[in-house]
Structures are given as structure tokens and as C-alpha cells.
PATORRO-132348 format. One record per residue (C-alpha): residue in one letter; z, x, y. Coordinates in steps of 0.05 Angstrom, whole numbers, always signed. Last residue first. Layout:
! residues N
node res A | Z Z | X X | Y Y
...
//
This chain:
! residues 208
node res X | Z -771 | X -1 | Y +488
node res X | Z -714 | X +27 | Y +446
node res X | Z -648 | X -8 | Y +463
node res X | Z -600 | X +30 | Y +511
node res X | Z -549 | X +83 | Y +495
node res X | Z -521 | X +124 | Y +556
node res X | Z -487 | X +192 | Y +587
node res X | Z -479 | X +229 | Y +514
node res X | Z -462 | X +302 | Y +534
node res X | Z -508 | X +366 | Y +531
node res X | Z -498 | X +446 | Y +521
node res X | Z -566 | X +475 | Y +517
node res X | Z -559 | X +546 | Y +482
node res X | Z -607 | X +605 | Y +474
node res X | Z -593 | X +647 | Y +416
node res X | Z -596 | X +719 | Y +422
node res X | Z -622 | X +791 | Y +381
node res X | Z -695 | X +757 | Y +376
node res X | Z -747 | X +785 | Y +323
node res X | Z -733 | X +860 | Y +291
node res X | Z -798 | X +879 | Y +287
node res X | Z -830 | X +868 | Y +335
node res X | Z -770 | X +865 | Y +382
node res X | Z -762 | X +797 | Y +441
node res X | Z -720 | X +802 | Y +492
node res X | Z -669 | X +748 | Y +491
node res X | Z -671 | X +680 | Y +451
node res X | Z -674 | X +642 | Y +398
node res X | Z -662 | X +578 | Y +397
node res X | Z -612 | X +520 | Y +403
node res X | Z -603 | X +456 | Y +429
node res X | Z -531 | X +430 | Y +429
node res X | Z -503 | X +350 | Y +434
node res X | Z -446 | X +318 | Y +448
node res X | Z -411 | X +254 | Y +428
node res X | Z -332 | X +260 | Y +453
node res X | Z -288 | X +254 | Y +403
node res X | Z -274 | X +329 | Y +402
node res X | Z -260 | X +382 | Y +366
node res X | Z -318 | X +434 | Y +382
node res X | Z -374 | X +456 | Y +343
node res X | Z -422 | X +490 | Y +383
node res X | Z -361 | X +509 | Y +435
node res X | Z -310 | X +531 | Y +373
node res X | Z -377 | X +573 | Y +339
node res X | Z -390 | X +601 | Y +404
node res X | Z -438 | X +657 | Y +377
node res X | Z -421 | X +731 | Y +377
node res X | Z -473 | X +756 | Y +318
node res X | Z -528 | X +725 | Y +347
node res X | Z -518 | X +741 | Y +419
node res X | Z -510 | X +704 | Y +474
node res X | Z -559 | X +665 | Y +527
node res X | Z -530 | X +603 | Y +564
node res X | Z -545 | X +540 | Y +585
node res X | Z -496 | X +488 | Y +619
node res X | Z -481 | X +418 | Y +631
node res X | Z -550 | X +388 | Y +605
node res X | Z -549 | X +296 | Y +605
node res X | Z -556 | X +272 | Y +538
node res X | Z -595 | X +198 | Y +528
node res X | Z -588 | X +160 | Y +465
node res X | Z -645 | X +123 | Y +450
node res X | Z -642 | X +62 | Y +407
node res X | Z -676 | X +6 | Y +348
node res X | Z -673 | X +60 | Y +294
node res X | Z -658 | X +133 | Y +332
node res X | Z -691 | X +170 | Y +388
node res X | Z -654 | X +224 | Y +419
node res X | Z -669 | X +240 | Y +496
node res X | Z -652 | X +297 | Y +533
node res X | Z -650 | X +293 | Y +611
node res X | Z -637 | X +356 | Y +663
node res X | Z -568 | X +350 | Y +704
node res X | Z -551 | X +433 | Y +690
node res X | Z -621 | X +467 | Y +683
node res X | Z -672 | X +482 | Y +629
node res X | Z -713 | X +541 | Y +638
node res X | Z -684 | X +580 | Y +566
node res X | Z -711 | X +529 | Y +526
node res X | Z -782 | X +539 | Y +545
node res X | Z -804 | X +561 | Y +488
node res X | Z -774 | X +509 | Y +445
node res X | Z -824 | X +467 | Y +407
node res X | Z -869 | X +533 | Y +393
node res X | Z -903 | X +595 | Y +442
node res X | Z -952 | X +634 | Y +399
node res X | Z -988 | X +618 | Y +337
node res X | Z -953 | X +650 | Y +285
node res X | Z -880 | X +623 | Y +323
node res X | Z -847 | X +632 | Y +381
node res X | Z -779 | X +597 | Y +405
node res X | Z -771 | X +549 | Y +344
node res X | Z -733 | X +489 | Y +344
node res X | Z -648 | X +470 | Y +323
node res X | Z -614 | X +398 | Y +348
node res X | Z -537 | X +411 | Y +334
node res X | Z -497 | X +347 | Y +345
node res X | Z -425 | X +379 | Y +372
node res X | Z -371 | X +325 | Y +361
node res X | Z -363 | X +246 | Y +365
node res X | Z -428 | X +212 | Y +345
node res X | Z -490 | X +199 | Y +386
node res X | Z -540 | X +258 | Y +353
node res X | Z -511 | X +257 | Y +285
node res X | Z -445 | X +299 | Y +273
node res X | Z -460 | X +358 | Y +222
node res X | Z -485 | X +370 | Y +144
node res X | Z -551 | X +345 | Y +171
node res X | Z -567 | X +399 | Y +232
node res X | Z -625 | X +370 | Y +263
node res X | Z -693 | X +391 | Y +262
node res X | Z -756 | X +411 | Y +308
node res X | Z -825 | X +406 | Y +295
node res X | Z -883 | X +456 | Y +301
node res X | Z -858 | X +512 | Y +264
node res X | Z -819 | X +487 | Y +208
node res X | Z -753 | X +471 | Y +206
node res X | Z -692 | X +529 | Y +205
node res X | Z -645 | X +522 | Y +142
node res X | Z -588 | X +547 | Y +183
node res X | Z -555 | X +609 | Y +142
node res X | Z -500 | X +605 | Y +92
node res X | Z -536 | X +644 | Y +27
node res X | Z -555 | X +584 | Y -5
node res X | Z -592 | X +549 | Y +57
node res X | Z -561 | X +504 | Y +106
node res X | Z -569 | X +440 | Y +117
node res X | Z -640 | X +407 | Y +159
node res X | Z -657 | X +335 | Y +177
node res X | Z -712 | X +329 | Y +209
node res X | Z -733 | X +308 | Y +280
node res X | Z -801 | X +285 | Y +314
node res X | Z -825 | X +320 | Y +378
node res X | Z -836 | X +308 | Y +450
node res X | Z -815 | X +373 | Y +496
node res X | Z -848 | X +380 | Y +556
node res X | Z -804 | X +419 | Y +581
node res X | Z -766 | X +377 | Y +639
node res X | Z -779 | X +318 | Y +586
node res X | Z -739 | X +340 | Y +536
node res X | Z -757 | X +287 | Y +489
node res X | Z -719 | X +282 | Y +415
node res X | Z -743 | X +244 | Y +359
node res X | Z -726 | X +210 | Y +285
node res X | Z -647 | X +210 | Y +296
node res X | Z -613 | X +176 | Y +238
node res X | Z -568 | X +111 | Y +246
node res X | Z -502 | X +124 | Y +278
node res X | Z -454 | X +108 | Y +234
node res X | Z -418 | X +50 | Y +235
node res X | Z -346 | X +59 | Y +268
node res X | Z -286 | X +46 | Y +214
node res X | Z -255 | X -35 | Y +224
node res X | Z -198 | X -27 | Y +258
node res X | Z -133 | X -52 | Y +217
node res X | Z -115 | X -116 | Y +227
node res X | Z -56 | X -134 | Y +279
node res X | Z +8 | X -146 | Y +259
node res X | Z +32 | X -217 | Y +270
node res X | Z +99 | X -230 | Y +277
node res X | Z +140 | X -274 | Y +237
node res X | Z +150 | X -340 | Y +252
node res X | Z +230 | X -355 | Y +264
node res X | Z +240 | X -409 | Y +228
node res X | Z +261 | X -481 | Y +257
node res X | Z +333 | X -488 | Y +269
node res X | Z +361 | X -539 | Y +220
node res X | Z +373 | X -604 | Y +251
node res X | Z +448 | X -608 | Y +280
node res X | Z +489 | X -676 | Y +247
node res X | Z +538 | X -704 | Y +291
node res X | Z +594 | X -744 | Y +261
node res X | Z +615 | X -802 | Y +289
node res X | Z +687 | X -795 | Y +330
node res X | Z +738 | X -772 | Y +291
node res X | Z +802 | X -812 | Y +327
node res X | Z +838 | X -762 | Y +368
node res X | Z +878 | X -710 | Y +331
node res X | Z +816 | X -656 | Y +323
node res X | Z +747 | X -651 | Y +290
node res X | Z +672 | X -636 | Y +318
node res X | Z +632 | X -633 | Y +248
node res X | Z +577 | X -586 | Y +239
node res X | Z +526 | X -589 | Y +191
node res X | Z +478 | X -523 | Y +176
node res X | Z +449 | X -464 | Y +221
node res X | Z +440 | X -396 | Y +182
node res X | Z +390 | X -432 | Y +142
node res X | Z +333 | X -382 | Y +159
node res X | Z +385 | X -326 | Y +171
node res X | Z +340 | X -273 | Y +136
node res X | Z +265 | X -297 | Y +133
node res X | Z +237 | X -248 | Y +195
node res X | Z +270 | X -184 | Y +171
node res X | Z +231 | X -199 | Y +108
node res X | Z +164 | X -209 | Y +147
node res X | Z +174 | X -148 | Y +183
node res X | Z +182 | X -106 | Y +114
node res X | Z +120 | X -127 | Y +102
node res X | Z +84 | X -120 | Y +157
node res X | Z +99 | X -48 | Y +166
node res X | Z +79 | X -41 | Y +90
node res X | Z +18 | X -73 | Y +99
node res X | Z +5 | X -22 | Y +162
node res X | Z +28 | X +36 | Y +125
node res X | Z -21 | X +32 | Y +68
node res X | Z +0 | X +0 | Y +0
//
């Protein structure tokens, strides 16, 4: 039995004691008993109500698209985990991917949306990444609604020094991340940063 049912329980118990605490009384003395008087039982005491339990928040359905419209940015999402030796299973170039295992787009926590900076062909989903500024719009689409993420900061850092507690943070607010790589590009060596959007839920409205 959960808390609650016991809470209301034992309340309900308290409630019954003393339910036929009042009974018949007679008024005597040396004077001539006048008629008796007969008291109605008290009515019971009704026990208070405890409220339900909350019913547990849907889940937000699965994002299918994200805009970035200061970049140009109009592509579909996929859902992507992590691979067997711990790394991001990055999407393909071309399309960009969020990160399963984690918050959806719209729910509490860090949502982690995840694109290519470069890729065979040149400049990919996220190139431009890096330009965003604080107050730009990013759009999630989802069935039947678009969440819409306002920036609050971008920054550059290094892949082995990432913000794990900032990506990820513990929260109940609905926030989202956009990462990439970034930095100076090496041949051989590919990108030594990641480029970060930080973002917060500012509205849900229906799909148009």
C-alpha cells in the first residue's frame, strides 16, 4: 500500500472513534422529573478526503524535425544511443539526430539534438552552428506540435573537457543542446571542440 492509501487510512480510523460518544441523557434532581429529553446522536464526522494521486505526465511524443531558422537549418530527426564502446552514435551526414536514451525535446532536462559540422561533401546540417546568437529561434517538430527553444548561450570547448553537468543538468526545466564539432579544423585529426547551443522551452502551440 503506497503512502497516500495509507495516509488515508489511518485518517479514516481517527475519523470513526467517538461515533456514539453522544447517547441519552436524563436531567434529574429533587423536583418532580420532568419528561425526559432524548439527544439525537451526533451525526459522524465525515472523513477527509485525500486527494488522488497525480496522474504521471504523458510523454512527449517523438521529435520528427528541428528548424533553426537563423541558419537555415530544416531537417528531419532520428533517434540515435550510443554505440558499444560509449560514444554518441552520430547520424548520418545530411540529417541530424536526437539523443534517444535522454529527455525528448519538451521534457524536463537537457534534450541533446546532435548534426554534422563538415562532411564528404563539404559544409553539413550544422556548419553554421558556431554563428548562432543568444534570443535566436529553434524549433522541434513533434506529432500534432512544435516546441519552440529560445538560445541563451553558445560556446566552444574541448572534447575531452565537456560540461557533462550543463548538457545534462538536473532540472525540471525542458531544455534543449545542439551540438557539433567545432574549433580549428586538422586533416587528420578532425575537430579538437564541440560547439554548444544552450536553449530553453519558451512555447508549445499546435502544428499548422
Amino acid at each position: 500500500m503506497g503512502r497516500s492509501a495509507r495516509l488515508g487510512t489511518l485518517i479514516g480510523a481517527i475519523a470513526g472513534l467517538g461515533l456514539g460518544a453522544a447517547g441519552v441523557l436524563g436531567l434529574v434532581d429533587d423536583r418532580p422529573a420532568p419528561p425526559t429529553v432524548i439527544t439525537a446522536p451526533a451525526p459522524p464526522t465525515p472523513a477527509p478526503s485525500v486527494p488522488a494521486a497525480p496522474e504521471p505526465p504523458q510523454p512527449v511524443p517523438v521529435p520528427t524535425r528541428i528548424e533553426v531558422p537563423a541558419i537555415g537549418v530544416d531537417e528531419r530527426l532520428t533517434g540515435r544511443g550510443l554505440r558499444d564502446d560509449g560514444t554518441l552514435d552520430t547520424p548520418d551526414f545530411g540529417d541530424a539526430s536526437w539523443y534517444d536514451p535522454g529527455p525528448r525535446p519538451g521534457e524536463p532536462g537537457g534534450a541533446v539534438v546532435v548534426a554534422h559540422v563538415h562532411g564528404p561533401d563539404g559544409p553539413d546540417v550544422f556548419w553554421d552552428l558556431v554563428t548562432l546568437q543568444p534570443g535566436d529561434l529553434i524549433r522541434v517538430h513533434r506529432a500534432g506540435a512544435v516546441a519552440t527553444f529560445v538560445v541563451d548561450d553558445v560556446e566552444d570547448v574541448s572534447k575531452d573537457d565537456l560540461p557533462y553537468d550543463e548538457i545534462w543538468p538536473d532540472t525540471n526545466e525542458a531544455l534543449l543542446r545542439l551540438i557539433t564539432c567545432g574549433g580549428k579544423r586538422d586533416p587528420e585529426l578532425g575537430y579538437p571542440d564541440n560547439t554548444i547551443v544552450y536553449a530553453h522551452l519558451a512555447s508549445t502551440s499546435p502544428s499548422p
